[in-house]
Residue, then its C-alpha position, 0 to 999 in steps of 0.5 A: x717768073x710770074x709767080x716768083x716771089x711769093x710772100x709766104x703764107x705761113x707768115x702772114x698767118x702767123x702775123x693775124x694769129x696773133x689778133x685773135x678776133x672773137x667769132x662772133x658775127x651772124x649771118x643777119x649781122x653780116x647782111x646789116x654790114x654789107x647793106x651799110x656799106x654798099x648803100x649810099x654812095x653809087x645811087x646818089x651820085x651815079x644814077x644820071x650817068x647809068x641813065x644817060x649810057x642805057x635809059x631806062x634798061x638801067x634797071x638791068x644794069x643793076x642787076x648785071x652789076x649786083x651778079x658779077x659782084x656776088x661772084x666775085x665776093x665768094x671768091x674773096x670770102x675764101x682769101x679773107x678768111x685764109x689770110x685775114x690781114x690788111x693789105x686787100x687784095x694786094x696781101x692775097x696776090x702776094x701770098x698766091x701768085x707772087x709779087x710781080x702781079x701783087x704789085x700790079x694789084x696793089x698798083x690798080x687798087x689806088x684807082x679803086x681807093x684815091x679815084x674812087x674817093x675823088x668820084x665820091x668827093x665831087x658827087x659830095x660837092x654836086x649835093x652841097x652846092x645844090x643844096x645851098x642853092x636851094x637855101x638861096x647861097x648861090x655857089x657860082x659855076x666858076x668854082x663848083x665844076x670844072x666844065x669849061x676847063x674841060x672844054x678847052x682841054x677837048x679843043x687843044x687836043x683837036x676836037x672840033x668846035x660844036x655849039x654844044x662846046x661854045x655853050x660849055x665855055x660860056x656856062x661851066x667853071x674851071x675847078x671843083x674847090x668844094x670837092x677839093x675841101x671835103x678831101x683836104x678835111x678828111x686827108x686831115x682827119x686821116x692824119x690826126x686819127x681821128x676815126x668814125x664810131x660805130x655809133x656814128x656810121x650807123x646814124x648815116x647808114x639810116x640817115x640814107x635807109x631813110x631818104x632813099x625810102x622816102x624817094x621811093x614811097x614819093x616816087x612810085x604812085x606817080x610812076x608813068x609806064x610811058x616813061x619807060x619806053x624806049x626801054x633800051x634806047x642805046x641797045x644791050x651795049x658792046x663791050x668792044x665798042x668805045x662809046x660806053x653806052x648801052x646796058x653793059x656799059x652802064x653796068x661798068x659804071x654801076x659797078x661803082x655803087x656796089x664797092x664796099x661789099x668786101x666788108x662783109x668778105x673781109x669780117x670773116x675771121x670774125x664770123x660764126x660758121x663762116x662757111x655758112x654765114x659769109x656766103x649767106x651775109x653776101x647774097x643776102x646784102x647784095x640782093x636787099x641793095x640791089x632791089x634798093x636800086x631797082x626801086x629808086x631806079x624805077x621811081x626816077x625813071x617813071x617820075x620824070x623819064x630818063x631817056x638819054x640827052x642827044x647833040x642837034x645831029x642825034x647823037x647820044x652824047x657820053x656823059x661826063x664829057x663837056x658836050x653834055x654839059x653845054x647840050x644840058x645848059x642850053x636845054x635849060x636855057x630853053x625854060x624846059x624841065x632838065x632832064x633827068x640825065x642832065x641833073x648832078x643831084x638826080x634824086x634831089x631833082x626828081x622830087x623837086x620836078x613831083x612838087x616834093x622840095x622838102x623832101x628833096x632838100x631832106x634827100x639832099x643833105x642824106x647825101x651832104x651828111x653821108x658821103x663824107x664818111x665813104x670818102x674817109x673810108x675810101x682814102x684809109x684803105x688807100x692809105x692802108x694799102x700803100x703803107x703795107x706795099x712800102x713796109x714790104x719794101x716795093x715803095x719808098x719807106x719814108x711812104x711808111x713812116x708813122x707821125x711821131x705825135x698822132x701815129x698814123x701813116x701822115x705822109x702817105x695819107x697826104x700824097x694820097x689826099x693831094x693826089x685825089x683832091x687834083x683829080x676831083x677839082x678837074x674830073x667829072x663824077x662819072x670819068x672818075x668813077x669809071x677810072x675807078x671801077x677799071x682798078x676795081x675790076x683787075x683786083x677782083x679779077x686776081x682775087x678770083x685767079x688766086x682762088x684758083x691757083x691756091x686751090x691747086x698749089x695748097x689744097x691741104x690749107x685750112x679755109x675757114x670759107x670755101x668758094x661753092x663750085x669755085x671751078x664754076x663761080x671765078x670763071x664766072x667772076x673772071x669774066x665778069x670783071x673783063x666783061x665789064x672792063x671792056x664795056x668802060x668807055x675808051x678812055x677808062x679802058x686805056x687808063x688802066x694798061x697806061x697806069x699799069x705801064x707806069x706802076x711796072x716802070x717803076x717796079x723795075x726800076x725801084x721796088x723790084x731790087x728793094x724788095x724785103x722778100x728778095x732780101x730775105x727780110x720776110 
């Protein structure tokens, strides 16, 4: 059955009873928390991929992209504050509808954590090499990306020659190695303990509140209404399309730029009123970051324009693919300005191209000193969610073993850091974050499912939060997620049932006959 095996709720509750975390966040703390987590990361490494897919209708991306996830965060408010213990999305799975589908999430959320942490390491990478060009360290292209590697893969599986894929060979490199050193030295950190302050991860939150306002404050005087026409130039988008492009799929990759709002979810346990203040704390973050973005998003299209780049036949080209990088490389070539699509460090070239270095320089190490710190977080709660399947018994134990000397979860921690760091030093920003997102959008798809099924199968169970209008808000969210996971572009949609196939492989194989709840060792 489906939803056999559930895990039993009371346990787990009798496990985070006993944490007995002082309530003591408002809504204004809340909304301060969200907005740290969320700020940050999408813009500065995402903002030329959502321009190539939708032009300036980017700016409706962000909005499509904020409202699917404020309902589906409401729904995850409910889950956290039921059942307040790590595991995510996998632990509420387990808990509603059972372990099949729980290990299916816990299975989709390492795209969500170790590919959305290797997105965010070669966004790093893309800022650090830009900013030691612009201090005169010339990094070459042949260990900075992996552009040409990537364009003989297209030619092997049987892509036909284009001169764009010629220019990509003779320009591009063939592996992304600072990307691969920020993962080796967090993976590191991860394994000896050592964690950021408090203290510390509010320096980089204003580090980047500042840098972002100074784009825009530099942005907005010179904005072009000129630039923003055509307005849509690849249409709303088609979710059944395998292009990607148009408003809807760059909302899909968009998406990305939102994760970490489940930090305000997840701090309900520790909330006063919650079912005032969790609800409040999450519109609250996600409308002060979503008009964020539409700021930077309107000062980067109105400075220099965001139209996408096209082939020499006239058709838009998908970003992250090698004939991108080889159009980019000869538009360069040409002694033309590069395009705002075309820039790895998009807010660094638009104040760069307005006659403001300094300040692009400033923007670039924002960036360089911030997204450590999101790849660190990302890989944690990576590490944290396969340590707690193989405690439950799905994954090998030895996944669970704890360091005799620093007590973390080192094995586990290295697979995870060794996984992300080969999908960073081959895969460009915006694949990965694509693959990322289509993790992401399943988990929170369950989440709304669970909310749900629990509402029918335990209506008399103490919620802390309950979701406003939960028959109208997780559909809502449900078809959100699916929404935005059919407009990824084809190779993203297929990663996931592909990933998926694999994960149940194994299940069947291994976890299923192992399990501690089948075992009676719940």
């Amino acid at each position: 059955m489906i939803f056999g095996r559930v895990k039993s709720l009371d346990a787990i509750l009798a496990t985070a009873e006993k944490k007995g975390l002082h309530r003591s966040l408002g809504a204004f703390q809340l909304t301060m928390l969200g907005v740290g987590a969320v700020i940050g990361t999408g813009i500065f490494v995402l903002t030329s991929e959502a321009a190539q897919k939708a032009g300036p209708g980017m700016l409706l991306s962000f909005v499509v992209a904020g409202f699917v996830c404020a309902v589906a965060a409401l729904c995850y408010s409910e889950l956290a504050s039921m059942v307040p213990v790590s595991g995510s999305a996998y632990t509420y799975t387990y808990a509603v509808t059972g372990e099949v589908l729980a290990w299916m999430v816990g299975w989709a959320l390492i795209l969500e954590y170790a590919v959305g942490a290797s997105a965010v390491a070669v966004g790093w990478s893309n800022h650090f090499v830009g900013l030691l060009n612009g201090l005169g360290w010339h990094v070459p292209a042949a260990i900075s990306n992996a552009d040409a590697l990537m364009a003989n893969m297209y030619l092997a599986f049987g892509a036909a020659p284009s001169p764009d894929l010629t220019t990509a060979l003779q320009t591009g490199g063939w592996i992304n190695f600072p990307a691969i050193v920020i993962i080796a030295a967090v993976t590191w950190l991860l394994v000896i303990g050592t964690t950021e302050s408090a203290r510390a991860n509010a320096v980089l939150v204003a580090i980047k509140i500042v840098a972002l306002t100074a784009f825009i404050a530099l942005t907005l005087p010179v904005l072009n209404a000129k630039n923003f026409d055509p307005f849509m130039p690849t249409g709303f988008g088609n979710p059944f399309s395998s292009s990607g492009l148009g408003v809807l799929g760059a909302s899909a990759s968009i998406f990305f730029a939102y994760v970490g709002f489940d930090a305000v979810s997840t701090a309900a346990e520790e909330t006063k009123n919650p079912q005032r203040n969790v609800p409040i704390g999450l519109i609250a973050s996600l409308t002060i970051c979503t008009i964020f973005y539409l700021l930077v998003a309107s000062g980067a299209i109105g400075a220099i324009g965001a139209q996408p780049v096209r082939s020499l036949s006239g058709v838009v080209l998908s970003p992250g693919t090698p004939e991108i990088a080889g159009r980019c490389a000869a538009i360069v070539a040409t002694g033309a300005i590069e395009p705002l699509v075309c820039s790895k460090e998009a807010l660094v070239h638009v104040l760069d191209t307005i006659n403001w270095p300094m300040v692009g320089r400033f923007v670039g190490l924002a960036a360089v000193l911030a997204l450590p710190s999101v790849v660190l977080m990302m890989m944690f709660g990576q590490t944290r969610v396969f340590f707690t399947m193989a405690r439950d018994g799905l994954l090998p134990s030895r996944l669970a073993s704890i360091h005799p000397k620093f007590r973390t979860p080192h094995v586990v921690t290295v697979v995870t850091g060794i996984a992300a760091a080969i999908a960073a030093a081959i895969l460009p920003v915006g694949r990965l974050a694509d693959y990322s997102n289509a993790g992401t959008l399943f988990a929170f798809l369950m989440v709304a499912v669970s909310v749900m099924v629990l509402r029918k199968t335990d209506p008399s169970r103490k919620r802390p939060f309950r979701t406003p209008l939960v028959w109208v808000v997780a559909p809502l969210a449900i078809i959100g997620c699916v929404g935005l996971y059919l407009s990824l572009p084809l190779t993203a949609k297929l990663v996931l049932p592909g990933w998926g196939a694999i994960g149940l492989v194994i299940y069947f194989a291994y976890s299923r006959s192992r399990s501690h709840v089948a075992l009676g060792l719940e």
